[in-house]
C-alpha positions as CSV (number, residue, x, y, z in Angstrom):
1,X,301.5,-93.5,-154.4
2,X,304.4,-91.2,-155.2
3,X,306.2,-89.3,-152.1
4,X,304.8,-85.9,-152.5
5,X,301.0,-87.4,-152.1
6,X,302.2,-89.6,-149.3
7,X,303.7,-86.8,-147.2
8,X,300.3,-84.5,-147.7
9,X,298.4,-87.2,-146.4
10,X,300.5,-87.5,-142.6
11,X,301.4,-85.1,-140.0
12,X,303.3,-83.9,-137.2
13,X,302.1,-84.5,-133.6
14,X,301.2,-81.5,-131.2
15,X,304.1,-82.9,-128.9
16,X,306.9,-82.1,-131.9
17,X,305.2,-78.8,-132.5
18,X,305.3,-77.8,-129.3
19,X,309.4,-78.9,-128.7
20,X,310.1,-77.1,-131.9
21,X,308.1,-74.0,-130.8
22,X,310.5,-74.0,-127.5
23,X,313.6,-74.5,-129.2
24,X,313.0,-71.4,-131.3
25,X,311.9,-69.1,-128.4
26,X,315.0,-70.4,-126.8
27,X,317.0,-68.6,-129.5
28,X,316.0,-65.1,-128.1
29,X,315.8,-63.0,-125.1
30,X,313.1,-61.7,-125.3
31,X,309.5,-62.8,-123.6
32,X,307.7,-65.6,-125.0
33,X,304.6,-63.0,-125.4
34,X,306.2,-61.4,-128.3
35,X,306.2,-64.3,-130.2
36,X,302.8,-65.0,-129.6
37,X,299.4,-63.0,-130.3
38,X,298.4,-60.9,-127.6
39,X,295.5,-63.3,-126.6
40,X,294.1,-66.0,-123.8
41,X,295.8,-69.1,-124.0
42,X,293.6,-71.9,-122.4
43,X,297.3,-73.5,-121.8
44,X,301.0,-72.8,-122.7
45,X,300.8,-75.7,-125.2
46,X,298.4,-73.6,-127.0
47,X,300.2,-70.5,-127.1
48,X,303.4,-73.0,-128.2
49,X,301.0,-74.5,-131.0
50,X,300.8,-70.7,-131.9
51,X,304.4,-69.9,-132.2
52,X,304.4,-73.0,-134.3
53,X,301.9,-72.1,-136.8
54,X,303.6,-68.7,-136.9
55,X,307.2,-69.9,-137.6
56,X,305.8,-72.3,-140.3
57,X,304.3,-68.8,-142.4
58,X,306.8,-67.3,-141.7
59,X,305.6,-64.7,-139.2
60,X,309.5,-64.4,-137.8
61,X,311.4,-64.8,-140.9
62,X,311.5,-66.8,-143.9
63,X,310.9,-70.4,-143.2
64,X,312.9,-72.3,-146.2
65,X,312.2,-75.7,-146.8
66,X,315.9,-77.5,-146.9
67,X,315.7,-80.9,-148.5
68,X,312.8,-80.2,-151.1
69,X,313.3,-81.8,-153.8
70,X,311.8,-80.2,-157.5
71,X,312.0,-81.6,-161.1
72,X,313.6,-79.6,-164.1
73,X,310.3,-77.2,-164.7
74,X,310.5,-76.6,-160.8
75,X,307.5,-78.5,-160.2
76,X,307.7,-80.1,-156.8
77,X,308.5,-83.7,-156.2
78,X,308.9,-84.4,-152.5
79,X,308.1,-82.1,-149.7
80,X,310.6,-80.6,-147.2
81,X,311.2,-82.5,-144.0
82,X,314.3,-80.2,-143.0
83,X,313.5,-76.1,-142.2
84,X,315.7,-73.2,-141.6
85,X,314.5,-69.7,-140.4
86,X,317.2,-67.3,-140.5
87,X,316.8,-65.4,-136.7
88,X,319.0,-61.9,-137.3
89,X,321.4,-60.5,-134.5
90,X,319.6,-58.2,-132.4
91,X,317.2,-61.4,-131.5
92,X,319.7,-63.4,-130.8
93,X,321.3,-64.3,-127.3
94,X,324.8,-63.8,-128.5
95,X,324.4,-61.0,-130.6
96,X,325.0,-62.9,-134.4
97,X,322.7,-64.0,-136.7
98,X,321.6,-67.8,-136.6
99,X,319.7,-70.2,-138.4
100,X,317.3,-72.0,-136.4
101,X,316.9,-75.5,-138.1
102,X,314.1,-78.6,-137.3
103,X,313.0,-81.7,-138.9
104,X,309.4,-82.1,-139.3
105,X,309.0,-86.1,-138.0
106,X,305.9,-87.3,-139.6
107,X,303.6,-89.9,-138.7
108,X,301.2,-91.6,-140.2
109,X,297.4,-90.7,-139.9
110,X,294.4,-92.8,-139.8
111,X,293.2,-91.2,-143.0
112,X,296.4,-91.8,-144.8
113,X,296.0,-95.5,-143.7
114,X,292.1,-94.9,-145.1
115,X,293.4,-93.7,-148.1
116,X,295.8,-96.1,-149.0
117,X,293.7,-99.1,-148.1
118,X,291.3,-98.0,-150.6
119,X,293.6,-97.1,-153.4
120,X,295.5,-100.9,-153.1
121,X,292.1,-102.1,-153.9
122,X,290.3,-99.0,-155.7
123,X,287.3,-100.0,-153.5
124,X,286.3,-96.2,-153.3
């Protein structure tokens, strides 16, 4: 199984979403409502999820994938691990423009496991 179809098959927990989420809010003074929709959150971990989902798209800024890796037609070979959003000066706390940067940690997935399983054996 090559890299690329591995790494679609496994994700990141809620728990690393949510510490991501924080770190980026961190980055700017303003309230953590404006990075969020203007809705009920059942908890702050859902709103957090939000802000996730939102950085991810792209919603704040371009989200660049770092470490992607593509092949000479620009066809791509192994996903990003490694982001960068570029967060410009009047969001900031000191008044410059930053790049706020996370890893994606991935962990496996019981359908991943499923997947594989199956594919040693081709017992579909």
């Amino acid at each position: 199984m090559s890299a690329y179809s591995y790494q679609t098959l496994i994700m990141i927990n809620d728990k690393q979403k949510i510490e991501i989420a924080i770190s980026f809010i961190q980055l700017h003074p303003t309230p953590i409502s404006a990075w969020s929709p203007d809705q009920e959150y059942v908890t702050e971990d859902e709103r957090y999820l939000c802000i996730y989902d939102n950085l991810l798209m792209g919603v704040y800024g371009d989200c660049y994938g770092v470490n992607a890796e593509y092949d000479d037609d620009g066809e791509l070979l192994t996903e990003a691990t490694e982001y960068e959003v570029e967060v410009v000066q009047f969001e900031t706390l000191n008044n410059h423009n930053e790049k706020f940067t996370f890893e994606i940690k991935f962990e496996a997935t019981e359908f991943s496991k499923f997947i594989e399983e199956h594919g040693k054996t081709g017992n579909w």
